[in-house]
PyMOL commands that place a pseudoatom at each C-alpha (Angstrom):
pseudoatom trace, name=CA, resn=UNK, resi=1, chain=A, elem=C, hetatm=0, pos=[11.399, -20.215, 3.646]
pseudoatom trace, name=CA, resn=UNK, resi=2, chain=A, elem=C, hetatm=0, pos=[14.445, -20.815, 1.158]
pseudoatom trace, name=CA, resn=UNK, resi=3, chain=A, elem=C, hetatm=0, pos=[17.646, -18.885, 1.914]
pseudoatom trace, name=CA, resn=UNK, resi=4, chain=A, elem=C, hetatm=0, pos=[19.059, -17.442, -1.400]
pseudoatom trace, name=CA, resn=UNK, resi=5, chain=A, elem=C, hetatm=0, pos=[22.698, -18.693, -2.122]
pseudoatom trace, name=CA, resn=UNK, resi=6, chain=A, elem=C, hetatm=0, pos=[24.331, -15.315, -3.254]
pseudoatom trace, name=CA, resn=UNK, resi=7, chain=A, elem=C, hetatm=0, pos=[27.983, -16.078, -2.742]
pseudoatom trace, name=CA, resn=UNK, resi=8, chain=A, elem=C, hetatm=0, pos=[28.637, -18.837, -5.067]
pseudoatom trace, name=CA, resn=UNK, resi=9, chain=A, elem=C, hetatm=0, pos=[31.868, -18.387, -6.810]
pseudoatom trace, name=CA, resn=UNK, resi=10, chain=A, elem=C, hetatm=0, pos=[32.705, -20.849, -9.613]
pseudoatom trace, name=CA, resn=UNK, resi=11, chain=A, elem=C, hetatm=0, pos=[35.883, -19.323, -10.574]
pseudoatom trace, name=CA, resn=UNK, resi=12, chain=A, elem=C, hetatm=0, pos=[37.897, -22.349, -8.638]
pseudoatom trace, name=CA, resn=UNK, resi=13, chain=A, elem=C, hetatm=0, pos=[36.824, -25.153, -10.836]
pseudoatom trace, name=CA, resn=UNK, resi=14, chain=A, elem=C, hetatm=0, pos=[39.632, -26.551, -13.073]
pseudoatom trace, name=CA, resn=UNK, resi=15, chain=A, elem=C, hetatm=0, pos=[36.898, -28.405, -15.501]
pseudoatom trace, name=CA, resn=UNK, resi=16, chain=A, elem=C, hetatm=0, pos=[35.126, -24.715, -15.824]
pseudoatom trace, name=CA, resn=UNK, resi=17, chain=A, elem=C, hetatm=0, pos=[38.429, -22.957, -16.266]
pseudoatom trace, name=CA, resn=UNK, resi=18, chain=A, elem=C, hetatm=0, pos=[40.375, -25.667, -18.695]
pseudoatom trace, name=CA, resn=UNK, resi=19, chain=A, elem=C, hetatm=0, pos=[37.085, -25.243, -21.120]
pseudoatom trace, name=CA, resn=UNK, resi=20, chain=A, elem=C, hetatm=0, pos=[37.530, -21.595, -21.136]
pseudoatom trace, name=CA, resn=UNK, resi=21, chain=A, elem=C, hetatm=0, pos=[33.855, -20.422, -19.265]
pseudoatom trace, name=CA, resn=UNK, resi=22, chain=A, elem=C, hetatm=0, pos=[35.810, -17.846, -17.139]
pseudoatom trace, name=CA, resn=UNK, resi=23, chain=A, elem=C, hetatm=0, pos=[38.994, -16.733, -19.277]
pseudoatom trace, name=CA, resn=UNK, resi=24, chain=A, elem=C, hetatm=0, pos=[36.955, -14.018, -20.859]
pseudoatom trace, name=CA, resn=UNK, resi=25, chain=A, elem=C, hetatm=0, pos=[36.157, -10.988, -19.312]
pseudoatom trace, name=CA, resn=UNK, resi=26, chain=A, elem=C, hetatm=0, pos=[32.287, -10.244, -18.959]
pseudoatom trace, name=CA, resn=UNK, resi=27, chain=A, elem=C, hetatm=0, pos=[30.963, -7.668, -21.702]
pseudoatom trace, name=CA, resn=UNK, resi=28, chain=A, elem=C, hetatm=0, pos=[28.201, -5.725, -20.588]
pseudoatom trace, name=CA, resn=UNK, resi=29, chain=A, elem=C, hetatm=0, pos=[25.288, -6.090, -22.537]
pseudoatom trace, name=CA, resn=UNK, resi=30, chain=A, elem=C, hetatm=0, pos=[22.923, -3.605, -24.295]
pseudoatom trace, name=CA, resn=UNK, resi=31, chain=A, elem=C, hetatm=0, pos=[19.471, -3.248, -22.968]
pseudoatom trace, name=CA, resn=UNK, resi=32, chain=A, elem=C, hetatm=0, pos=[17.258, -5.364, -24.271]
pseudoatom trace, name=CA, resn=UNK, resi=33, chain=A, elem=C, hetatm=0, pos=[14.768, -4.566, -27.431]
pseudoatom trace, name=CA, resn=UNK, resi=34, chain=A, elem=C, hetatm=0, pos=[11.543, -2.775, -26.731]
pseudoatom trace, name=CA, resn=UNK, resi=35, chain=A, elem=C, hetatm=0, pos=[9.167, -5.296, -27.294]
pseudoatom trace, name=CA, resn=UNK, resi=36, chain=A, elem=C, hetatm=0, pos=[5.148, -4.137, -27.160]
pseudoatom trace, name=CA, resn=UNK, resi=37, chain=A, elem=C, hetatm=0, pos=[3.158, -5.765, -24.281]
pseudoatom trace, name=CA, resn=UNK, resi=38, chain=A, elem=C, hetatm=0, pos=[1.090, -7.856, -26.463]
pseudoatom trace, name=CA, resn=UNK, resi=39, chain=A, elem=C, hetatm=0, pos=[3.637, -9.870, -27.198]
pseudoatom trace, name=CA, resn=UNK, resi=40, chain=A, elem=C, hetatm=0, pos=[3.866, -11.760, -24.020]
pseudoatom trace, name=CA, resn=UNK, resi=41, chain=A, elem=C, hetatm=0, pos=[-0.289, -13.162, -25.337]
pseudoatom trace, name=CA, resn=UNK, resi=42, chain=A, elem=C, hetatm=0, pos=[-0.385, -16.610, -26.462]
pseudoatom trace, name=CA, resn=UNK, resi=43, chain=A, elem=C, hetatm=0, pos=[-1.048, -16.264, -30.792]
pseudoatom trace, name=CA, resn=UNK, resi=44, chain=A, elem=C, hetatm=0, pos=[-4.456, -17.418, -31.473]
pseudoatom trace, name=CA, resn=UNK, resi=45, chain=A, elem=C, hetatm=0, pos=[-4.528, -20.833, -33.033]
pseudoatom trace, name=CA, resn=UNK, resi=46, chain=A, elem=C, hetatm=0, pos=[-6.377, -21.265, -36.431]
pseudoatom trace, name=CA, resn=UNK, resi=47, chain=A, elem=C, hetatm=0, pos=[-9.036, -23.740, -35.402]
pseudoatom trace, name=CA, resn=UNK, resi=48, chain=A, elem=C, hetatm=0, pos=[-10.086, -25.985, -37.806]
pseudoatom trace, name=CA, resn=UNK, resi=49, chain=A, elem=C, hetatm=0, pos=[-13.013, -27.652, -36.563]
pseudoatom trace, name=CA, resn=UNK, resi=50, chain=A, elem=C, hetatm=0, pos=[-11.338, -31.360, -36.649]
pseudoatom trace, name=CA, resn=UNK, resi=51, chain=A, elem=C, hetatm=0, pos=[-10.550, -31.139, -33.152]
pseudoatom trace, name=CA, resn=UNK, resi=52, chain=A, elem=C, hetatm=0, pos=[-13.976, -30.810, -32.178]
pseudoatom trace, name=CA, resn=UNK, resi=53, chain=A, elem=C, hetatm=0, pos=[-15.215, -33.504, -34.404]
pseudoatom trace, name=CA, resn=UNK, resi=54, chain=A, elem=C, hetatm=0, pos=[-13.064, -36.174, -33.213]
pseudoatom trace, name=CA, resn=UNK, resi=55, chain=A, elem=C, hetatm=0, pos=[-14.461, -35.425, -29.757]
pseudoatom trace, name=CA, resn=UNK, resi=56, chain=A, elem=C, hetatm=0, pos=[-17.806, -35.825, -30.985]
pseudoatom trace, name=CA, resn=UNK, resi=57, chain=A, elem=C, hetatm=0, pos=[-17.275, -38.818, -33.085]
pseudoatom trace, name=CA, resn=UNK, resi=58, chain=A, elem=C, hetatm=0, pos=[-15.446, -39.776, -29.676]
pseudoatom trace, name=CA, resn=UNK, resi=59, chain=A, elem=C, hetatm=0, pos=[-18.406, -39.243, -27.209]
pseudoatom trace, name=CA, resn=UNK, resi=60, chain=A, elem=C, hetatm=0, pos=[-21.067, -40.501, -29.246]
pseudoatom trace, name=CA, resn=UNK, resi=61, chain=A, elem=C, hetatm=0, pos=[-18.931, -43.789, -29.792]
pseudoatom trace, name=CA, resn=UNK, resi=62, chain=A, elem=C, hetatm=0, pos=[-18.524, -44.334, -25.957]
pseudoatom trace, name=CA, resn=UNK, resi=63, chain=A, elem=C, hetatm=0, pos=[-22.409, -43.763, -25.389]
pseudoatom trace, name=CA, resn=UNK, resi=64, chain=A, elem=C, hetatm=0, pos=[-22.931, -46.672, -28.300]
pseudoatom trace, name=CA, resn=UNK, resi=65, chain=A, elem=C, hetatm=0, pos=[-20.832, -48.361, -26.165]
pseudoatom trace, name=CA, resn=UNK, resi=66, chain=A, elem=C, hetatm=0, pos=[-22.605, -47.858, -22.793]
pseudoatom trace, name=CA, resn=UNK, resi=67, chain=A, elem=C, hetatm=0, pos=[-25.743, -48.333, -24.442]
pseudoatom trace, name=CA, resn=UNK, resi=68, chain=A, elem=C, hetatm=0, pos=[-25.099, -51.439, -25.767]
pseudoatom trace, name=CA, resn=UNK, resi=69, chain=A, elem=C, hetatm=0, pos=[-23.625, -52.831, -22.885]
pseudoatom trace, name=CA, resn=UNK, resi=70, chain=A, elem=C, hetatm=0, pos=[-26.484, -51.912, -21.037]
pseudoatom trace, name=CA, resn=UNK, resi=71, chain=A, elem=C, hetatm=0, pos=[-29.018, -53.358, -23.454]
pseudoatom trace, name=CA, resn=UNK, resi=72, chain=A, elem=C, hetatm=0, pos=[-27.394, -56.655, -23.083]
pseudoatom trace, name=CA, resn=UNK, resi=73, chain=A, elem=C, hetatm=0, pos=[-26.998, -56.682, -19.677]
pseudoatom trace, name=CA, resn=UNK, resi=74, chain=A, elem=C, hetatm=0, pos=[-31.086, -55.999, -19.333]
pseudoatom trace, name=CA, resn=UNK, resi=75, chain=A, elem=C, hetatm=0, pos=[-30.971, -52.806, -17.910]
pseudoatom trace, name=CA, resn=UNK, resi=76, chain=A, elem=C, hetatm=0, pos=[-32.106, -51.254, -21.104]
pseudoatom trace, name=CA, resn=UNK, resi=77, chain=A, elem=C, hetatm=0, pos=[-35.978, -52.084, -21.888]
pseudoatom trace, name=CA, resn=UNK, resi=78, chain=A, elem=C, hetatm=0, pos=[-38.211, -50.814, -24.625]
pseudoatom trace, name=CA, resn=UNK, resi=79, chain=A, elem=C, hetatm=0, pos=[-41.615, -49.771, -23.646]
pseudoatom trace, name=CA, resn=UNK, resi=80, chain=A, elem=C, hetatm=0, pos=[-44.576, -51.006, -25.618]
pseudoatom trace, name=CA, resn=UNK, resi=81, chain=A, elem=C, hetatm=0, pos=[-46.610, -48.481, -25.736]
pseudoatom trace, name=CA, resn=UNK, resi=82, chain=A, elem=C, hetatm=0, pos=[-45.217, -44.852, -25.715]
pseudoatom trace, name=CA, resn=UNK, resi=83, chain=A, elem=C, hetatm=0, pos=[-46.428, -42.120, -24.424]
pseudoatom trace, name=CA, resn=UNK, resi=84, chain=A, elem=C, hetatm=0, pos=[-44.667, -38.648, -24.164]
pseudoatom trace, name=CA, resn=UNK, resi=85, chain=A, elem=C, hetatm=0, pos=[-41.237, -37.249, -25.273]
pseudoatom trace, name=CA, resn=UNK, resi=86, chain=A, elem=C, hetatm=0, pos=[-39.380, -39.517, -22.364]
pseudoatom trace, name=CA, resn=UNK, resi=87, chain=A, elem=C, hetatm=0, pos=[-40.863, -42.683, -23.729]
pseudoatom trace, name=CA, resn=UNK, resi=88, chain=A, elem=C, hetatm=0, pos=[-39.892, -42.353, -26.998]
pseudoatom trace, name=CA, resn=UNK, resi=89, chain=A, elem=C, hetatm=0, pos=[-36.592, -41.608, -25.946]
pseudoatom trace, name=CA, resn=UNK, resi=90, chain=A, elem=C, hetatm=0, pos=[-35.849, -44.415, -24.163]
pseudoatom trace, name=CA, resn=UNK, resi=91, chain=A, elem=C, hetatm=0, pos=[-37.079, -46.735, -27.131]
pseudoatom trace, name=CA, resn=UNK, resi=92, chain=A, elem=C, hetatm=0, pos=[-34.703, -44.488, -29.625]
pseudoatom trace, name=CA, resn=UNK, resi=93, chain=A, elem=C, hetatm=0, pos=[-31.399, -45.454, -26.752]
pseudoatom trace, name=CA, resn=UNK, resi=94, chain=A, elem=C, hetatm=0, pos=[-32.710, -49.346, -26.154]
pseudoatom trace, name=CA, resn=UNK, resi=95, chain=A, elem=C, hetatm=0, pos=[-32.906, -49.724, -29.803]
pseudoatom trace, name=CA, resn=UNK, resi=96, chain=A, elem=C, hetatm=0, pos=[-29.553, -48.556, -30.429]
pseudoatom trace, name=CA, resn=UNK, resi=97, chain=A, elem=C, hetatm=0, pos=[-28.375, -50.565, -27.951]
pseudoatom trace, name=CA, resn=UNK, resi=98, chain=A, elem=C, hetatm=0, pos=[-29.869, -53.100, -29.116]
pseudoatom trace, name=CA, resn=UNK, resi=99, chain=A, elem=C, hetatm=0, pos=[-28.205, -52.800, -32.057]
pseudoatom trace, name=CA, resn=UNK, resi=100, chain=A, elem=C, hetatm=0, pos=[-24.900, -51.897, -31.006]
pseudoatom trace, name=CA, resn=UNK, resi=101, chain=A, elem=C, hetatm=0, pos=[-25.066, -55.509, -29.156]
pseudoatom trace, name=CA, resn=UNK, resi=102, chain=A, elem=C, hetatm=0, pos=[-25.844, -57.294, -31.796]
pseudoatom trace, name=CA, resn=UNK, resi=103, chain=A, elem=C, hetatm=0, pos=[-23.136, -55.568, -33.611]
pseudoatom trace, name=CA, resn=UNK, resi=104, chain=A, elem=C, hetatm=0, pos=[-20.797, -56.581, -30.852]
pseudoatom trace, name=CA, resn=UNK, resi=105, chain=A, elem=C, hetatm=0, pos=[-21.830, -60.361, -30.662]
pseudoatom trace, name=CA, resn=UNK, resi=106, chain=A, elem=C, hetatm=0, pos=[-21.981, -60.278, -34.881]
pseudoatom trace, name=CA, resn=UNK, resi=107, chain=A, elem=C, hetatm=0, pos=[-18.280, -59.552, -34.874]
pseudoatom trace, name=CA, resn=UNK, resi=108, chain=A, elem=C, hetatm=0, pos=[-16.875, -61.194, -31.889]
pseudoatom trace, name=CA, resn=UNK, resi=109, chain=A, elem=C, hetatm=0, pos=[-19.068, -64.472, -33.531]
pseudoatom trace, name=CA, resn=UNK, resi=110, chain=A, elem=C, hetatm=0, pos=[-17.201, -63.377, -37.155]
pseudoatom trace, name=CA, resn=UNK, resi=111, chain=A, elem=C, hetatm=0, pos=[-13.841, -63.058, -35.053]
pseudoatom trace, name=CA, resn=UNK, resi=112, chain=A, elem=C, hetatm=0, pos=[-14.260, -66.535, -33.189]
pseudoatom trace, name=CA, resn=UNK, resi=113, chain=A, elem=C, hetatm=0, pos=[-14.931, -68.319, -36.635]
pseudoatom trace, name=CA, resn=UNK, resi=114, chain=A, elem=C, hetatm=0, pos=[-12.100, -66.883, -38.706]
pseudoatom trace, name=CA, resn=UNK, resi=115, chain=A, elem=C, hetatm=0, pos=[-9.900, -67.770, -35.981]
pseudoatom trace, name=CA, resn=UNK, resi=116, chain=A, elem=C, hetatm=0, pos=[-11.029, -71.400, -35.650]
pseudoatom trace, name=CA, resn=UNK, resi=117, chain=A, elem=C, hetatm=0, pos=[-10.754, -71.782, -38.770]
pseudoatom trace, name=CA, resn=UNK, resi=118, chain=A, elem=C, hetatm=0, pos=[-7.027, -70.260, -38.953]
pseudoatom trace, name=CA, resn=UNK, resi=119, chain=A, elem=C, hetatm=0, pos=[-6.460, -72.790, -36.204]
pseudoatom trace, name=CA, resn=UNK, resi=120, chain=A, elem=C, hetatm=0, pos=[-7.932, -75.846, -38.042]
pseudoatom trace, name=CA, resn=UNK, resi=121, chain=A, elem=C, hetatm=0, pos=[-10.823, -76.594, -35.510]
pseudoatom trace, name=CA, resn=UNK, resi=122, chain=A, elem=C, hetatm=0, pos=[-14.777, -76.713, -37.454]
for i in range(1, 122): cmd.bond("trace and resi %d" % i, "trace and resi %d" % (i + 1))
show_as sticks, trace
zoom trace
């Protein structure tokens, strides 16, 4: 447990004196405003709805992302012949995984030519 330091007296310091901290005698002050208890709430924000559709737009770009890496790993397969809800959702994710991939190797192909060209090399 913390002992409280009540007998600290900074009356003695010369830097505390010379600026003129202590020269004036203390003034009491008047009681404080009356201030109703709701004021202590947080205000409410005005949400605009951009927050919430940068997540989104956020989310739904990382599971492109994990999708496609997936699909190019292997681990993502289309089934031939669907049958039921499941089925037909896993063709909907390996397809856009599929695509997201090819997106991926399009650009990084796109990137590596521009650059050897910049460079000089055919």
């Amino acid at each position: 447990m913390l002992n409280s330091v009540s007998g600290v007296n900074f009356k003695g310091n010369p830097i505390l004196e010379r600026e003129g901290k202590f020269s004036q005698p203390q003034q009491p002050q008047g009681s404080a405003p009356e201030m109703p208890a709701d004021s202590f709430e947080k205000p409410k924000k005005k949400h605009t709805g951009l927050k919430a559709f940068l997540w989104t737009v956020g989310v739904l770009a990382a599971a492109a992302v994990g999708l496609g890496v997936a699909a190019k790993k292997g681990k993502l397969t289309s089934i031939e012949a669907p049958e039921g809800f499941m089925a037909n959702a896993k063709n909907v994710c390996a397809k856009i995984g599929e695509g997201v991939a090819e997106a991926y190797d399009n650009t990084i192909a796109w990137c590596a030519e521009k650059f050897n060209k910049i460079r000089g090399k055919d």
